[in-house]
C-alpha atoms as one frame of an Amber mdcrd trajectory, in Angstrom:
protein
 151.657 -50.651  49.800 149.566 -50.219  46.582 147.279 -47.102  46.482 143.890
 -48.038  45.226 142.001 -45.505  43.163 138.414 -46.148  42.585 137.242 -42.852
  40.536 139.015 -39.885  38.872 136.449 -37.273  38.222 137.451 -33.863  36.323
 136.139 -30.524  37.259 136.391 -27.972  34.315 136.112 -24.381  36.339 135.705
 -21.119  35.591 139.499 -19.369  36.404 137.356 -17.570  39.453 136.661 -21.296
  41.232 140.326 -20.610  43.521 139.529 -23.879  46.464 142.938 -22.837  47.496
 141.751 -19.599  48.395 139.860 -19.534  52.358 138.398 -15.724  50.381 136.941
 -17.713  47.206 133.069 -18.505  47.626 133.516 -20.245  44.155 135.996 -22.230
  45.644 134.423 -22.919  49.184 131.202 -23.913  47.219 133.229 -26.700  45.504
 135.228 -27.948  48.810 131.644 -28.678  50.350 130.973 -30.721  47.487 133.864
 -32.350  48.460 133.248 -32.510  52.340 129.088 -33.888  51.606 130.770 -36.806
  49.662 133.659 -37.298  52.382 130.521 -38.045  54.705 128.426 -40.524  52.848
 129.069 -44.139  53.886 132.132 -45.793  52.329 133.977 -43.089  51.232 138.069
 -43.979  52.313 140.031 -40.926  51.146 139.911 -38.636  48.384 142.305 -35.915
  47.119 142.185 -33.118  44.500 144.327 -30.890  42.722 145.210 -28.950  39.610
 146.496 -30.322  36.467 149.822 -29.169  35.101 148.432 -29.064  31.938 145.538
 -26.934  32.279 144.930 -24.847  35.924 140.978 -24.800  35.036 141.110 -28.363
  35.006 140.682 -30.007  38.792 141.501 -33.351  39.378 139.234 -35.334  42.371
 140.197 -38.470  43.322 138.360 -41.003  45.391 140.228 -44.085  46.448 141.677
 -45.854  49.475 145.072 -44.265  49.693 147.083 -46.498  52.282 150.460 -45.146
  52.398 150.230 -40.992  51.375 153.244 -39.278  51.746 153.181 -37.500  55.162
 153.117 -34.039  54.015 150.665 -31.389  56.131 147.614 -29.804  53.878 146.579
 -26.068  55.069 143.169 -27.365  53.568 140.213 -28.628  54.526 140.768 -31.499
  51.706 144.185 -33.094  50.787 145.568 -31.890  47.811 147.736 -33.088  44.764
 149.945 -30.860  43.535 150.787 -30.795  39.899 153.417 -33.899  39.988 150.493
 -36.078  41.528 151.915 -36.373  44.888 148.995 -36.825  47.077 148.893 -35.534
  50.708 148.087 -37.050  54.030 144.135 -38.145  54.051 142.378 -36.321  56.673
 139.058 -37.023  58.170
């Protein structure tokens, strides 16, 4: 099935913002931006991640994601990985 995306939105971080890190408060601050939005009405999925071109540059994307790869997240928040592979939506 088709993967709907509805918004990309680019984060431009300092190289101290590590959301991959549980020991970064930059990072957690971020991830509960993240978490607020999960929780408004509507939202489907979302998933973030780095780009490959620039590691200060995160990716957040908020769609309806209907057939992810099944691939576990350690994270709060799924992630994509560099080659845009998104991760199982959690809730």
């Amino acid at each position: 099935m088709p993967q709907t995306v509805s918004q990309v939105i680019f984060f431009r971080v300092k190289p101290s913002v590590q959301p991959e890190d549980p020991d970064s408060e930059e990072g957690e601050a971020l991830l509960r931006i993240f978490r607020t939005t999960q929780h408004q009405s509507g939202h489907e999925h979302s998933a973030w991640g780095r780009t490959a071109e620039d590691k200060d540059t995160i990716v957040w994307v908020v769609g309806e994601f209907s057939n992810p790869p099944e691939q576990p997240s350690k994270y709060d928040m799924p992630t994509i990985y560099p080659a845009h592979t998104l991760t199982k939506p959690t809730t």
